[in-house]
C-alpha beads as a LAMMPS data file, in Angstrom:
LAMMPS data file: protein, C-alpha beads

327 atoms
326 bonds

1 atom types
1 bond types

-500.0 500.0 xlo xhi
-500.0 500.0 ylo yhi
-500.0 500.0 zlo zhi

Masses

1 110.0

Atoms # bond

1 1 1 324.423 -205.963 436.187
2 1 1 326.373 -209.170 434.657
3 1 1 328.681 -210.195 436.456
4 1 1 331.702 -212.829 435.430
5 1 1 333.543 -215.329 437.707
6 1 1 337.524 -214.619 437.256
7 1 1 338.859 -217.051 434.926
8 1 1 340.958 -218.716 437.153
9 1 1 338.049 -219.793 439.408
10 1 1 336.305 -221.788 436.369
11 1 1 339.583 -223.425 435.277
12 1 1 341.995 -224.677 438.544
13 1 1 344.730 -225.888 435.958
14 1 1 345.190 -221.958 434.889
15 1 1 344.871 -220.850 438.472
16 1 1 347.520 -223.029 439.541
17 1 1 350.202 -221.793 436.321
18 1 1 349.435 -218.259 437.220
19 1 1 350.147 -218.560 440.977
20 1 1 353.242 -220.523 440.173
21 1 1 353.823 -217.683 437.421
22 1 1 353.789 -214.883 440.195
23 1 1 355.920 -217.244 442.598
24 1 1 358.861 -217.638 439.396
25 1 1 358.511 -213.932 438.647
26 1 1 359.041 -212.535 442.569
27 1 1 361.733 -215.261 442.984
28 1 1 363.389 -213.408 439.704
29 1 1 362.785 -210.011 440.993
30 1 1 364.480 -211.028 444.435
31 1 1 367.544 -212.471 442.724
32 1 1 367.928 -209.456 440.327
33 1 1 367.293 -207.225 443.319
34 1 1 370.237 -208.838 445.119
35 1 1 372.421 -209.256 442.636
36 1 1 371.926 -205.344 442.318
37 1 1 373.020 -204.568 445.641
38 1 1 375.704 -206.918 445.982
39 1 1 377.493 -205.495 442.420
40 1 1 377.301 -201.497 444.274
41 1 1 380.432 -200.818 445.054
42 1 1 381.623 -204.285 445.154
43 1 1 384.897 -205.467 444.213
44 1 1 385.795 -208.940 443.444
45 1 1 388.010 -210.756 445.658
46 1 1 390.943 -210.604 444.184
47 1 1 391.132 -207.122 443.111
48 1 1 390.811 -205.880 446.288
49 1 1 393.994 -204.124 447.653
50 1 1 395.706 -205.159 450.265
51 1 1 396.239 -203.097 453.363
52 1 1 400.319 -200.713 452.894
53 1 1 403.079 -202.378 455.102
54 1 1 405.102 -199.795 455.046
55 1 1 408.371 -199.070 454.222
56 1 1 411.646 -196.882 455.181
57 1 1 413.183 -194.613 452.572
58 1 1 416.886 -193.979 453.573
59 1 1 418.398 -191.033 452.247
60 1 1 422.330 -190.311 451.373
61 1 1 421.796 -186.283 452.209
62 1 1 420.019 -184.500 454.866
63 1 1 416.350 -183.622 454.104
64 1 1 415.848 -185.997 452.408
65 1 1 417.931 -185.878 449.317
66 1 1 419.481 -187.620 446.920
67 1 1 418.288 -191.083 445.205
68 1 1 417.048 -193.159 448.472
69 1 1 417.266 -197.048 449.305
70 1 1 414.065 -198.310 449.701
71 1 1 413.448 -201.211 452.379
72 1 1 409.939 -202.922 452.205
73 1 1 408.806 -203.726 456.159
74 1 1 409.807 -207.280 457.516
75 1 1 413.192 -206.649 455.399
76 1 1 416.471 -207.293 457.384
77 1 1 420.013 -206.404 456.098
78 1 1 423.050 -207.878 458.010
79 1 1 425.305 -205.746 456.036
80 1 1 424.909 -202.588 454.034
81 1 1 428.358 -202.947 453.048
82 1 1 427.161 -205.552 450.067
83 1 1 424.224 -202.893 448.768
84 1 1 425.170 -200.398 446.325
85 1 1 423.145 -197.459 444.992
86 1 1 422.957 -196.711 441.223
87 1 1 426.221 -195.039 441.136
88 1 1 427.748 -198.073 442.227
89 1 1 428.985 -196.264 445.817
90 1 1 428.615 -198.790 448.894
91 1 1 425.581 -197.879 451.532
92 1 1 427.540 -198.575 454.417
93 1 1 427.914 -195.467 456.325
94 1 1 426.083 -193.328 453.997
95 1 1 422.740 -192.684 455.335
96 1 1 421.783 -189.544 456.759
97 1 1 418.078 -189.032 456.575
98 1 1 415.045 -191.423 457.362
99 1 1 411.486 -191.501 456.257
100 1 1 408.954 -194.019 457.414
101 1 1 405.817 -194.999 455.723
102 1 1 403.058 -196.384 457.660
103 1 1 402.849 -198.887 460.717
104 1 1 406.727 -199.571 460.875
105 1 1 410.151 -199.063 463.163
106 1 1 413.252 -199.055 461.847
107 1 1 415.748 -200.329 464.007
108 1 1 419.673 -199.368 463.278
109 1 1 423.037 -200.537 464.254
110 1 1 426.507 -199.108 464.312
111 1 1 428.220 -202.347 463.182
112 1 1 427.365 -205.260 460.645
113 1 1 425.116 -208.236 462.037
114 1 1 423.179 -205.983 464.447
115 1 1 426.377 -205.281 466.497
116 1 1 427.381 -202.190 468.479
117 1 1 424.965 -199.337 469.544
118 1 1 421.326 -199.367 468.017
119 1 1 418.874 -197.275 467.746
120 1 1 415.012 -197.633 467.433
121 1 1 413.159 -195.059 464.525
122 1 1 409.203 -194.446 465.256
123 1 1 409.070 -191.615 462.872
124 1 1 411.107 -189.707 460.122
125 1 1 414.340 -188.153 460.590
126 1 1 415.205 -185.511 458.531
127 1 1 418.967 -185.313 459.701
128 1 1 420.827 -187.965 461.295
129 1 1 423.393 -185.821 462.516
130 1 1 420.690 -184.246 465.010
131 1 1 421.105 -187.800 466.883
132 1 1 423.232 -188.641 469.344
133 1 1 424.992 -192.414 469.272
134 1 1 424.650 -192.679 472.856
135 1 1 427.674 -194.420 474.006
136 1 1 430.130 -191.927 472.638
137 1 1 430.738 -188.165 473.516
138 1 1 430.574 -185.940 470.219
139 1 1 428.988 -188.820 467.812
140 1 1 426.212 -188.824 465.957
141 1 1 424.001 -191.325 463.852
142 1 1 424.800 -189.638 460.748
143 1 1 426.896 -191.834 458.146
144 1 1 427.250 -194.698 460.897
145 1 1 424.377 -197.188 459.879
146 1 1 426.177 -200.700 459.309
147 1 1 422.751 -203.120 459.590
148 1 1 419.175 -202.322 459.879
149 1 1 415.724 -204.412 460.314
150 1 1 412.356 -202.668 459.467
151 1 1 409.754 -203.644 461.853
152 1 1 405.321 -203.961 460.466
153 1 1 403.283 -202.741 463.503
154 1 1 400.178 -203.987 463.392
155 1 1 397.863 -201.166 463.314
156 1 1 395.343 -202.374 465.537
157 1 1 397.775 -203.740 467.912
158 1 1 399.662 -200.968 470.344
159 1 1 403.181 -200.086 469.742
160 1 1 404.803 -201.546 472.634
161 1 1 408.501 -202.002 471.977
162 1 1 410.877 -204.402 474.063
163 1 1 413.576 -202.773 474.843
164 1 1 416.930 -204.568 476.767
165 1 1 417.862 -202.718 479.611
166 1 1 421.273 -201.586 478.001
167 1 1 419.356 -200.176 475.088
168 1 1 416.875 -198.464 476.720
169 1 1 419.860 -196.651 478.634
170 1 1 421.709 -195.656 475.825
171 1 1 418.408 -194.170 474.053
172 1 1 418.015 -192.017 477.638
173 1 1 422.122 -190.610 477.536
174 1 1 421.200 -189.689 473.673
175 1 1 417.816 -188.228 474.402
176 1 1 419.451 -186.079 477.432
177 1 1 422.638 -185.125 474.898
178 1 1 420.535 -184.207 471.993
179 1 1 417.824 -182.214 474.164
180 1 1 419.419 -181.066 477.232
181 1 1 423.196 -181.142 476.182
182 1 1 424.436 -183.016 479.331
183 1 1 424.075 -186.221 480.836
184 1 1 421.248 -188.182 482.627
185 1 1 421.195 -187.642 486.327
186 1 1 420.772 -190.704 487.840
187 1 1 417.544 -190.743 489.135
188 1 1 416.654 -189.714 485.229
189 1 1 418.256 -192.496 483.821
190 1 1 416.655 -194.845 485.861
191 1 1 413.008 -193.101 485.785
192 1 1 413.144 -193.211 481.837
193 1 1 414.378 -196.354 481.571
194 1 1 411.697 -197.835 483.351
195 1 1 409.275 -195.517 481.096
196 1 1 410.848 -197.660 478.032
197 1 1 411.047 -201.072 479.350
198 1 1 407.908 -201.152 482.013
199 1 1 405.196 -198.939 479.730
200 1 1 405.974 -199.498 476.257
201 1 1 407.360 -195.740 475.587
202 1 1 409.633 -195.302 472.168
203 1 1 412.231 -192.545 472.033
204 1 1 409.904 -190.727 470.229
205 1 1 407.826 -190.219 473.306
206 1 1 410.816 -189.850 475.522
207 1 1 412.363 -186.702 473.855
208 1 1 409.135 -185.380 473.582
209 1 1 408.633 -185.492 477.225
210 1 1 412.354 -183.852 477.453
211 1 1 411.295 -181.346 475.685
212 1 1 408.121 -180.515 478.300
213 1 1 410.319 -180.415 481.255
214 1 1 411.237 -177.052 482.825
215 1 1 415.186 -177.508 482.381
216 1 1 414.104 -177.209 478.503
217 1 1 411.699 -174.598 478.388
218 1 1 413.735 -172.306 480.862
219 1 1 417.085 -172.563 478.806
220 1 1 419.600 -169.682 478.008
221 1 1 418.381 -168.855 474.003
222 1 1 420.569 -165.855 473.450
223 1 1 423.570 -167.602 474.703
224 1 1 422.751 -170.830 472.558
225 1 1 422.547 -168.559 469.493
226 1 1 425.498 -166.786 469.749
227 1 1 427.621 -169.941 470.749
228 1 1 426.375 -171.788 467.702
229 1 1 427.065 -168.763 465.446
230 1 1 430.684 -168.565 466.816
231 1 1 431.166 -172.174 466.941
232 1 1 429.840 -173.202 463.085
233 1 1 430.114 -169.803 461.362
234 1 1 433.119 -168.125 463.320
235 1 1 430.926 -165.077 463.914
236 1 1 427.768 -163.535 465.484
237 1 1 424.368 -163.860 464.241
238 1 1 423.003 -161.954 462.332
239 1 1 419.708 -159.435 462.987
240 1 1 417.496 -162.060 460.380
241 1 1 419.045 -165.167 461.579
242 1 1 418.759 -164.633 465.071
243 1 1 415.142 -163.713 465.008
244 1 1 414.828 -166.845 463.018
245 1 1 416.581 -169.318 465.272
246 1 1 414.968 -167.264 468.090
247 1 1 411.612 -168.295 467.312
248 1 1 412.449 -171.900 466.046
249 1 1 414.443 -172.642 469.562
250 1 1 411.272 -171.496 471.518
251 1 1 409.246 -173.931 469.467
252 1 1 411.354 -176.586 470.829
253 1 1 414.310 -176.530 468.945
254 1 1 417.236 -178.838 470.133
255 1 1 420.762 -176.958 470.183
256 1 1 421.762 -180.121 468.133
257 1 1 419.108 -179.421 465.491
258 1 1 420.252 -175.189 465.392
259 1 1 423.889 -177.112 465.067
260 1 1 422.823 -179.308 462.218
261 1 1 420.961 -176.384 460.416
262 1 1 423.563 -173.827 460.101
263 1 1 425.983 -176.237 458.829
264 1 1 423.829 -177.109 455.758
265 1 1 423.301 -173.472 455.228
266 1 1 425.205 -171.981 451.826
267 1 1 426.943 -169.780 453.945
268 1 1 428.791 -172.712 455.981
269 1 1 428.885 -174.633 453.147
270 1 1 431.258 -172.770 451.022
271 1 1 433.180 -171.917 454.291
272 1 1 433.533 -175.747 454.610
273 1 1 434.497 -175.926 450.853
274 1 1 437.049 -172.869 451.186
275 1 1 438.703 -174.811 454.506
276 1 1 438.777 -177.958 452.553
277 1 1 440.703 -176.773 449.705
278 1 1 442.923 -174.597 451.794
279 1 1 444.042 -177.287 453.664
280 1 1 444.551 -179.968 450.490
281 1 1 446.526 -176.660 448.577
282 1 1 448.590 -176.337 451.543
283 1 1 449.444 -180.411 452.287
284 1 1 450.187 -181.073 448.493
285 1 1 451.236 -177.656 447.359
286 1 1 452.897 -176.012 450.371
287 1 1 451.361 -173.280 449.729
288 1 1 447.650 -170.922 449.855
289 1 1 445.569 -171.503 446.828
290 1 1 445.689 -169.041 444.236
291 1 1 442.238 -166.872 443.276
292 1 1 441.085 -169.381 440.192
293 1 1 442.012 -172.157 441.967
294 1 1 439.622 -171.018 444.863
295 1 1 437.303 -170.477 443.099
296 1 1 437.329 -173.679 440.471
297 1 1 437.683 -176.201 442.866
298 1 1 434.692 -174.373 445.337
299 1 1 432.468 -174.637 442.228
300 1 1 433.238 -178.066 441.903
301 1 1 432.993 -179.203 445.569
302 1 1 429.424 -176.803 445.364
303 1 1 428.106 -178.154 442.464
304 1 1 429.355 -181.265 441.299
305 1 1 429.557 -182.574 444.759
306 1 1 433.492 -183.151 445.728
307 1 1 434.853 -183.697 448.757
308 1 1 438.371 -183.284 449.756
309 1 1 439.756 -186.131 448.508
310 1 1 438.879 -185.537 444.836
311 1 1 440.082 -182.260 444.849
312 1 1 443.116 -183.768 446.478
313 1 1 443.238 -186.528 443.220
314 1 1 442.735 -183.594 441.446
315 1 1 445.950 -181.580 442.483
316 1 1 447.683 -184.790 442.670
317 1 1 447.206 -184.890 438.467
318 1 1 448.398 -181.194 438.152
319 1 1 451.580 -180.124 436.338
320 1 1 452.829 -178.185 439.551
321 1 1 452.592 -181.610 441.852
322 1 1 454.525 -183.315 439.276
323 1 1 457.047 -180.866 438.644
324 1 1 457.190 -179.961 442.589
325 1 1 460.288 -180.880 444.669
326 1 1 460.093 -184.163 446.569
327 1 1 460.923 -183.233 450.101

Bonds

1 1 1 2
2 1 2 3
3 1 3 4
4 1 4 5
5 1 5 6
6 1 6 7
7 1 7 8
8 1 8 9
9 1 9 10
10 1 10 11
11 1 11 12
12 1 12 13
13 1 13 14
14 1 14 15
15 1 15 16
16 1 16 17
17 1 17 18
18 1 18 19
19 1 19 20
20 1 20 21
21 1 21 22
22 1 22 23
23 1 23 24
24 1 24 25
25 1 25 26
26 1 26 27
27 1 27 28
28 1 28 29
29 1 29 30
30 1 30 31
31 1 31 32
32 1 32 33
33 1 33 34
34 1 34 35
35 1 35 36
36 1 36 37
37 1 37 38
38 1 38 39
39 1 39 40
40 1 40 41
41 1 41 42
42 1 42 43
43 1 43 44
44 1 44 45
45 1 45 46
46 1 46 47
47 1 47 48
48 1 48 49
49 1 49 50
50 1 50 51
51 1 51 52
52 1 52 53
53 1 53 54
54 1 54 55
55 1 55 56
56 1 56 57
57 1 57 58
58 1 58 59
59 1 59 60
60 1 60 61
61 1 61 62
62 1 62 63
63 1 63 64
64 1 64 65
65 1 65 66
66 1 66 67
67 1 67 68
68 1 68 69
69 1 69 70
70 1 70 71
71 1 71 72
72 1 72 73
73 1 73 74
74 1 74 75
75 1 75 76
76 1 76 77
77 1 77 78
78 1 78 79
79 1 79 80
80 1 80 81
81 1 81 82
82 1 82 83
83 1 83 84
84 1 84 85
85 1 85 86
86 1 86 87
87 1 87 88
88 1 88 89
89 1 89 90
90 1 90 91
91 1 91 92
92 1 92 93
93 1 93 94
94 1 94 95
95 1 95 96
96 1 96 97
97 1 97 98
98 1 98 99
99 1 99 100
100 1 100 101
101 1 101 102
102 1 102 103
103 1 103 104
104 1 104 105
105 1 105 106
106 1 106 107
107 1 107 108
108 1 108 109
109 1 109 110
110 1 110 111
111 1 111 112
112 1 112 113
113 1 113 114
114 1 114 115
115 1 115 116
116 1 116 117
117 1 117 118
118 1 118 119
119 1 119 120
120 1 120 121
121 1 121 122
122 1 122 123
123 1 123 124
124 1 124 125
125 1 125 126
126 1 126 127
127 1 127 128
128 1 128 129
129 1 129 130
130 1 130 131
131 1 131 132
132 1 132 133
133 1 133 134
134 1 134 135
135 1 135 136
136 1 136 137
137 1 137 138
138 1 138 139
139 1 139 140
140 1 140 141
141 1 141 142
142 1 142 143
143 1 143 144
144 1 144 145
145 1 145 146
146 1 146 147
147 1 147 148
148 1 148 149
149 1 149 150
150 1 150 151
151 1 151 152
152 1 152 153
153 1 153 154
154 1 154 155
155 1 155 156
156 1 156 157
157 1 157 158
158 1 158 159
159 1 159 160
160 1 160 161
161 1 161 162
162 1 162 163
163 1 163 164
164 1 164 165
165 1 165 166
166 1 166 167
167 1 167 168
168 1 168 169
169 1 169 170
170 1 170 171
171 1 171 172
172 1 172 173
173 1 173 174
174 1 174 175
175 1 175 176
176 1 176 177
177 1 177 178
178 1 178 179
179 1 179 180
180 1 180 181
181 1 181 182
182 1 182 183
183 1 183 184
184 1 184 185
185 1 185 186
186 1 186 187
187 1 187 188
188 1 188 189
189 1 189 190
190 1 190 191
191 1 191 192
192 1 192 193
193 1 193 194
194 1 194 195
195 1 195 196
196 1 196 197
197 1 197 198
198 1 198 199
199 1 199 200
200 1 200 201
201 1 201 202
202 1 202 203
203 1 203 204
204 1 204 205
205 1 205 206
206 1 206 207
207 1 207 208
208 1 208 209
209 1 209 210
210 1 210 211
211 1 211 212
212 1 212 213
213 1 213 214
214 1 214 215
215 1 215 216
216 1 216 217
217 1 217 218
218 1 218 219
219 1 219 220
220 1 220 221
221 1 221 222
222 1 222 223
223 1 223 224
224 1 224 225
225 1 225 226
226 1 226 227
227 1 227 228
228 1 228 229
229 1 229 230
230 1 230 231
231 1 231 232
232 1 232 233
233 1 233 234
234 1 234 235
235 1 235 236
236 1 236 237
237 1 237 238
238 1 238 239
239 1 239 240
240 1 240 241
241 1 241 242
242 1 242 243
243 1 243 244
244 1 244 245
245 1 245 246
246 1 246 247
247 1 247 248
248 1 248 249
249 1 249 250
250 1 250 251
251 1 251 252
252 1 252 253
253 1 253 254
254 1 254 255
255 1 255 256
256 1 256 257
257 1 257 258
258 1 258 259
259 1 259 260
260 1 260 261
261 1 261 262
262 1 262 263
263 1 263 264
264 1 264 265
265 1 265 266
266 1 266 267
267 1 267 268
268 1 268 269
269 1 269 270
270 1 270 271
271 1 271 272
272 1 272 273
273 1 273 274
274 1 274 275
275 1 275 276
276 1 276 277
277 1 277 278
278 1 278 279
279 1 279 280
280 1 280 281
281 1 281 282
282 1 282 283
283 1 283 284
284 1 284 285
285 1 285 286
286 1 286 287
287 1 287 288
288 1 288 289
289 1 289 290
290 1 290 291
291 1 291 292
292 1 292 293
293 1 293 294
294 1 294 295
295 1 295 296
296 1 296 297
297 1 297 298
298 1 298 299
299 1 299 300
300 1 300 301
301 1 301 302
302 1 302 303
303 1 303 304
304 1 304 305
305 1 305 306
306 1 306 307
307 1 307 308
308 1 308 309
309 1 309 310
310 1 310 311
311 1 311 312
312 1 312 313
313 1 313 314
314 1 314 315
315 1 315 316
316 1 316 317
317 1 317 318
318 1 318 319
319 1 319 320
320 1 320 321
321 1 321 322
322 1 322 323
323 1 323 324
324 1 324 325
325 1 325 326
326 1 326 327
């Protein structure tokens, strides 16, 4: 049997240009091989998004409604009085719902340059009004907003808020008004205080932990419902709405939230309307408002949004003002 010698053994030139062949050609393969991998997925530097911020949309309505003002995190505003929406109306004392979008707190005040009572916002807030101010008997959060900072959390950091010790007290008086409708004892103030200033809690986390305590859980529901009913509507409930507010109050409704909700219900809506334009017929008019008149100016305070004081322009413009005896 012939055999042959491989060609590269007879001529050392051609067995050194194909090993140096192979060497170029697996150098080429690696390359394209990690060139591959490194274009899977891959995006180039500078297309790459960067991580949200957040942000606080802050609503003119409850639920919020209505056209918002939009505040990017790290974005402080001494004065709300100087912002205007697209209506041209001021947004000093006009917000009355909150909602926060990713790591942030929004932290509001009562007055202009971060004066009088504040409060600190972990999460949304769907009605203002539902808020105590904390200092004041009766008053709420809703339409009271003066100056505001919004606050980027670092996601990987913990949310450990500084609270001053006057602060921290006033969130505890409005946590205990909103969920337990009285006062802190004194042995509460002092034990949620220290919760907020020593351990990092945020009044999220303190009214949840109001609403775990026996005092909540073991309240008087039947008597809540029909003194809300009497005290917002002017009657009793009804079979459907007391089933309703039944179940919502044992799944840790506040009294101050069943407050809030009946009064943007149609029902006390157009009572409000009806009382509103009772009261301007009877200041301007000295007298009851007529059937059309009811019912024209409810439309517009329904619909069109009025409040009292343009139906009051309005009846002001009428031919019976004008022609009415000056007293």
């Amino acid at each position: 049997m012939l055999t042959t010698a491989p060609t590269s053994s007879r001529h050392p030139t051609l067995r050194l240009w194909l090993f140096a062949s192979r060497a170029v050609r697996g150098l080429a393969v690696l390359l394209a091989l990690a060139a591959l991998l490194a274009g899977v997925g891959a995006t180039p530097l500078h297309a790459q998004p960067l991580p949200p911020r957040g942000r606080a949309l802050l609503f003119p309505e409850p639920n919020f409604r209505g056209d918002p003002l939009v505040v990017d995190a790290g974005t402080v505003i001494e004065n709300l009085e100087f912002l205007r929406n697209s209506g041209g109306r001021k947004w000093n004392d006009r917000i009355s719902s909150v909602r926060l979008e990713g790591p942030v707190i929004l932290v509001v005040f009562e007055d202009a340059e971060f004066r009088g009572a504040q409060a600190t916002l972990t999460r949304d807030a769907a009605d203002l009004s539902t808020l105590s101010l904390g200092d004041h008997h009766g008053a709420t959060w809703d339409n009271r907003i003066s100056s505001l900072r919004l606050e980027f959390i670092q996601p990987v950091a913990p949310n450990f808020y500084r609270w001053e010790r006057r602060e921290a007290e006033r969130a505890v008086r409005a946590a205990y008004r909103d969920i337990l409708g009285r006062d802190p004892d004194e042995r509460g103030l002092r034990d949620y205080r220290d919760r907020l200033m020593e351990h990092g809690w945020n009044e999220a986390q303190l009214r949840d932990n109001l609403r775990l305590s026996p005092e909540f859980r073991s309240r008087d529901l039947e008597a809540i419902i029909r003194k809300v009913y009497r005290e917002v509507l002017g009657r009793d409930p009804d079979p459907s709405g007391h089933a309703s507010y039944l179940r919502a109050l044992r799944n840790g409704m506040t009294e101050a939230e069943f407050r809030a909700d009946l009064r943007h219900s149609a029902e006390f809506v157009s009572k409000a309307a009806r009382e509103s334009i009772t009261r301007a017929y009877r200041d301007l008019l000295r007298r009851d408002p007529d059937p059309s008149g009811l019912a024209y100016y409810t439309k517009q305070m329904l619909e069109r949004g009025w409040d009292e004081n343009r139906v009051r322009e309005s009846i002001r413009a009428s031919d019976e003002y004008r022609h009415l005896p000056r007293r």
